[in-house]
N, C-alpha and C positions, 0 to 999 in steps of 0.2 A: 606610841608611834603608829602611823595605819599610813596603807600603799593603797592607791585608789588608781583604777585605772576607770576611765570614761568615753563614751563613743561620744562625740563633740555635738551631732547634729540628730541625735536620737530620737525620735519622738513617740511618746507612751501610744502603746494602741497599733504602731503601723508596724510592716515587715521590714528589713532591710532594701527593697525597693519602693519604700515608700507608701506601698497599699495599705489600706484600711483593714484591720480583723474586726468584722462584725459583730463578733462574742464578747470582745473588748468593750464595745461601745453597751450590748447587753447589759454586760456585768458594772457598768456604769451604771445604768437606768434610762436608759436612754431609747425612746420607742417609735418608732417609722409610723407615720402620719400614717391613718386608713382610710382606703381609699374617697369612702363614700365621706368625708370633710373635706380632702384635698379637691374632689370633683364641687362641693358648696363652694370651698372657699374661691375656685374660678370661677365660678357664678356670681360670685357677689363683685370679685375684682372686672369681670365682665359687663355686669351691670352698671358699677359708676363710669366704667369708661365709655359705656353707651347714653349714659347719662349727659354726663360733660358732652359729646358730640351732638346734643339735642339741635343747640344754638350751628352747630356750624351746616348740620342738614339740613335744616331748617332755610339757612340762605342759601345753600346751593338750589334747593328745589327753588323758591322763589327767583332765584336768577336767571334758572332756566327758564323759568317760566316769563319770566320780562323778556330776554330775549328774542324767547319766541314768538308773542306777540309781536314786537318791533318788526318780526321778516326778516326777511334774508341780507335787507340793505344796511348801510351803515345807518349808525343812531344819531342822528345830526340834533334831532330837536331839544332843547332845555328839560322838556318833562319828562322823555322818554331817560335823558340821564341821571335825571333826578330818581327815578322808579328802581334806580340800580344801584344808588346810594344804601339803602336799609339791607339790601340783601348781602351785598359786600360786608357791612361793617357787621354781621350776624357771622360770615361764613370768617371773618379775623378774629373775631372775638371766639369764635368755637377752637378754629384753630390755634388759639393765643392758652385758651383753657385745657387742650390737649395735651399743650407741650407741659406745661407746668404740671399736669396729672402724672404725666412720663416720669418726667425729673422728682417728682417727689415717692415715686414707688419705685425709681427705681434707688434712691440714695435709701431706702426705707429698708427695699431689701437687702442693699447692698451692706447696713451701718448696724441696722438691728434685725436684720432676719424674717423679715415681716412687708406684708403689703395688708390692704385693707383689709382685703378677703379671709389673709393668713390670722392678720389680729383677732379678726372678729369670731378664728374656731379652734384658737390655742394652738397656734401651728407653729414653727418655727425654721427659717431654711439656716444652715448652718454649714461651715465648712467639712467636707466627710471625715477627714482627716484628725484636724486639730478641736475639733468643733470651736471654731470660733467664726466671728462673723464673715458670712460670705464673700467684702468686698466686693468694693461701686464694679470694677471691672470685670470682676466675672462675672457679675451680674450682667451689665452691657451685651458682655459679647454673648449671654444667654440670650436675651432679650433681640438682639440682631438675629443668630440664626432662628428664631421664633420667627420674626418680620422675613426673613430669606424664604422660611418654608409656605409661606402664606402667600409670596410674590408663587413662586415656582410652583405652588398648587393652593389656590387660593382656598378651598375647605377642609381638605384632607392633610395639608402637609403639617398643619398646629395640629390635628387631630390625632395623625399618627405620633408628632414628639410628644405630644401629653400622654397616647394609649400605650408607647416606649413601656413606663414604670410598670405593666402589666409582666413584663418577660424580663423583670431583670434579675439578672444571673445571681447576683446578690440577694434576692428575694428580700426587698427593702424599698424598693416601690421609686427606684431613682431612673428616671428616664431619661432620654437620651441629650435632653436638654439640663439636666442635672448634674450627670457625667459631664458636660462639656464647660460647666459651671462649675466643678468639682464642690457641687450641693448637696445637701442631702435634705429633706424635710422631716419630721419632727415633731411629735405630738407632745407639746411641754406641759398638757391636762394633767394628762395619765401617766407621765414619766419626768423623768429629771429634765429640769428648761436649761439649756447649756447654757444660758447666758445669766444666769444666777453664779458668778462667779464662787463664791461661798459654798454652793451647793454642788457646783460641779468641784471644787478643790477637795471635797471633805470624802466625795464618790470616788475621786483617783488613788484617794491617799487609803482610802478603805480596799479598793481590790488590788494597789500594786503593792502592799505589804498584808503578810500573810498574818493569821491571829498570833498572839506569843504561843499558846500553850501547842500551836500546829507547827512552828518552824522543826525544821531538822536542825541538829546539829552537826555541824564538821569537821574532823579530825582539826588537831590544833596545827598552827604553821609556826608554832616558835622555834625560836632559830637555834635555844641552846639545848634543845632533845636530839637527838639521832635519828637518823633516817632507816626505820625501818619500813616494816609491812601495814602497818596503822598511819604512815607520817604522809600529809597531804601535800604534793609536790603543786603549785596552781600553772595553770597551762593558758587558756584563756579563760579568764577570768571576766563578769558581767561589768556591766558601767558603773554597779556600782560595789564591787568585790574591795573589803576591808579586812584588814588584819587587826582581830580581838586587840582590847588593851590587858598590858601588862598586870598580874593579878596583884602588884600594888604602887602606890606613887612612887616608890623611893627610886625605881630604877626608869621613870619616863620621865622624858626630855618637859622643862619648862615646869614642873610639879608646883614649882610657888607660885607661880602665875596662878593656881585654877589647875595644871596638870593634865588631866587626862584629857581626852577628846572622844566621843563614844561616837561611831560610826554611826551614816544617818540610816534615815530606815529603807527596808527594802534590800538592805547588804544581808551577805550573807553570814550566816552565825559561824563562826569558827572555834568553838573554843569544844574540848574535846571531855571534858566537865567540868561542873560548873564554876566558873571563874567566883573569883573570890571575891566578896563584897569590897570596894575601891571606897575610903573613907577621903574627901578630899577637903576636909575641913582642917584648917591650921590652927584650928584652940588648944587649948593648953591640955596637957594630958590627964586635968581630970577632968575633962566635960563626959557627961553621960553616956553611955552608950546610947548606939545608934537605936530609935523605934520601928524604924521600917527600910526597904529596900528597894531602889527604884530599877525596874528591872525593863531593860529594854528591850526592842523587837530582836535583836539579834541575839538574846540572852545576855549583851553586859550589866552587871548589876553595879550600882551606886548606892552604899548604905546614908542613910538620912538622917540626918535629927536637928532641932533645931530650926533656920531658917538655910532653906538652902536654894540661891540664883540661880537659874538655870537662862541660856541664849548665847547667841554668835560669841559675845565677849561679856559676859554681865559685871555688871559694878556695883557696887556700895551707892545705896543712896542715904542720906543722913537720918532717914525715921527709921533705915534697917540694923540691927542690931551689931554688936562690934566682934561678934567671933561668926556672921555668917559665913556660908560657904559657897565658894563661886566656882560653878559647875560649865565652862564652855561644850558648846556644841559645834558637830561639824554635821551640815546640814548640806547634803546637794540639791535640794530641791531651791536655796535659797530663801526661803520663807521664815528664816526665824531672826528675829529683832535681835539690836546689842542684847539689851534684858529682857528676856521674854516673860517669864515667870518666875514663881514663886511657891515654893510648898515649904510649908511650917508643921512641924512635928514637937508638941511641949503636950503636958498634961489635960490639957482641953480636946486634944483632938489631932486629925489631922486635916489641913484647910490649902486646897490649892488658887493662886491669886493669879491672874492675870497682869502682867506690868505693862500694860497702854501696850501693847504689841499688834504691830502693822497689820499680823495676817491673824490675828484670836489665837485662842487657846478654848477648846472644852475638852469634856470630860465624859464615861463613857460609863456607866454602872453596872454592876455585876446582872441587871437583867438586860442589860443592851441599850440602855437609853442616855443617847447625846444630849448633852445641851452644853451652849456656850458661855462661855464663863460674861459678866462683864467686869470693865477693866476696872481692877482696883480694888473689887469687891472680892475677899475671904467666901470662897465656897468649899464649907466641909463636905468630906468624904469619907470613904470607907476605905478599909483594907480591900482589894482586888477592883480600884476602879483603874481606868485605863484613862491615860494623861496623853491628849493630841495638841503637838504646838508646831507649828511649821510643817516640814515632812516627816518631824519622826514623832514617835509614840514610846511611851512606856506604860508598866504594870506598878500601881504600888502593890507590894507585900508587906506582910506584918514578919518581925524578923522569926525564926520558928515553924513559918506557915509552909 
């Protein structure tokens, strides 16, 4: 059984009013655009917008220019309106090339984080927040008070919101037009590109749960000890605070189904030592003893052997064996499939499989090295490698170790 309480509108990274922790965004990978690319990449976005306005300059000065020969009088004659045909259909065509330049940098930045400039120097603009994409509308009303500052001081007022990111208080180079965009810029070269989904999900789940071998643990909260001086009473409790499972199936609720439920990751450990290997296979009472022990971030452990499903609800598929064992999970992140995976423990080895699951699964080795499983494919392992499927992670052990 486990009591989950949750802050409904939480979001990883910010304070309870909403702001941004920098450190957060660090400990992601994630690296503030320098300065001397963000000043190229408005030079180059500078440049094609001066580009595109070639044709519309181009007719204005000629227009003037017809005009003012004509004089001061009205233009009565054929030729003289004929001489203002070209210059017109240059100064519609420039301005026809303007607007669609606008509309396509700004849906650019607003959809992928990017304008010409930004693509061309691995830039990326980003939500500060969530890091996700800017959106068309903040983007707009970025881009209006930019045209506002340029009407009310035609050189200085884009000068001063661009030179803004020099003094911000953040020391992360977001100017005063960024803040107003709730933007932030973004060197996806040199650090993590937020909009690699995969790669920003894999950075969250790495700093918002701590190594196994680093958690603390927490006096226990079972209900049938006594309340003494060791006994942890919880008061408020985090979003994502779990009560350890019981140290074996016979006494949790639903046990034939699959049984136990192991808290996702990022909870806190409760168990006061070590909780006792939970066997949740229904075979017959001579199957082998278990080979290893799936030990998770909050230190519950699950001994193994054979094949054993792990995800949301996993099931029996017909090529899996008739005594596997089906291991649900309670995932708050949501990322984990009905059957997510698969680890097999027989005399060959031990081999963990990905089962076609929505958000992957890989695997971590004892020198630190990820890689993603692909789906379907048997990848052996070792004793101490670390198994990431959704939000939560575990440790194999070998039993003994």
């Amino acid at each position: 059984m486990s009591i989950t309480m949750r802050t409904a509108d939480a979001v990883p990274g910010t304070a309870t009013d909403g702001r941004p922790d920098p450190a957060y965004a660090a400990a992601l990978g994630l690296v503030a655009a320098p300065n001397g690319r963000r000043s190229a990449a408005f030079a180059i976005d500078a440049a094609v917008w001066v580009l595109v306005a070639v044709p519309a300059v181009i007719g204005w000065l000629q227009l003037v220019v017809a005009l003012t020969a004509t004089g001061a009088g009205a233009i009565e004659a054929t030729a003289d309106v004929a001489a203002l045909v070209g210059p017109l259909v240059l100064v519609g065509v420039g301005q026809v090339l303007l607007g669609v330049l606008g509309i396509v940098q700004l849906a650019l930045h607003g959809r992928r984080g990017v304008t010409i400039g930004k693509a061309s120097f691995g830039l990326r603009s980003v939500n500060v927040a969530t890091f996700e994409r800017p959106g068309f509308w903040r983007v707009a009303l970025r881009a209006l008070v930019l045209w506002a500052s340029q009407v009310v001081l035609p050189l200085g007022g884009p000068a001063i919101c661009f030179a803004s990111g020099l003094w911000d208080p953040g020391r992360r180079g977001r100017s005063w037009l960024d803040r107003i965009g709730r933007c932030w810029l973004v060197d996806a070269r040199n650090g993590l590109d937020p909009f690699d989904a995969k790669a920003l999900r894999h950075a969250r789940r790495r700093v918002e749960s701590e190594p196994l071998a680093q958690r603390a643990t927490l006096p226990s909260l079972a209900s049938e000890r006594g309340i003494d001086e060791r006994t942890f009473i919880p008061a408020a409790r985090s979003s994502s605070g779990v009560v350890a499972a019981a140290p074996s199936l016979a006494g949790v609720p639903d046990a034939g189904a699959g049984g136990w439920t192991p808290p996702p990751l990022g909870a806190a450990s409760v168990a006061a030592s070590p909780t006792p290997a939970l066997d949740a296979r229904p075979g017959p009472a001579t199957a082998p003893a278990p080979a290893v022990t799936l030990v998770f971030a909050d230190g519950a452990r699950i001994a193994a052997s054979g094949t054993t499903l792990l995800g949301r609800g996993p099931a029996r598929a017909d090529a899996d064996p008739v005594d596997v064992a089906l291991v649900p999970l309670a995932d708050a992140s949501m990322g984990l499939s009905k059957t997510h995976a698969a680890v097999e423990v027989d005399a060959r080895g031990i081999r963990v499989t990905d089962r076609w699951s929505s958000n992957g699964t890989s695997v971590v080795d004892a020198a630190g090295v990820e890689r993603d499983l692909e789906p379907g494919v048997p990848c052996a392992v070792a004793p101490g490698t670390a198994v990431r499927l959704g939000g939560l992670e575990f440790r194999i052990e070998a039993v003994g170790a």
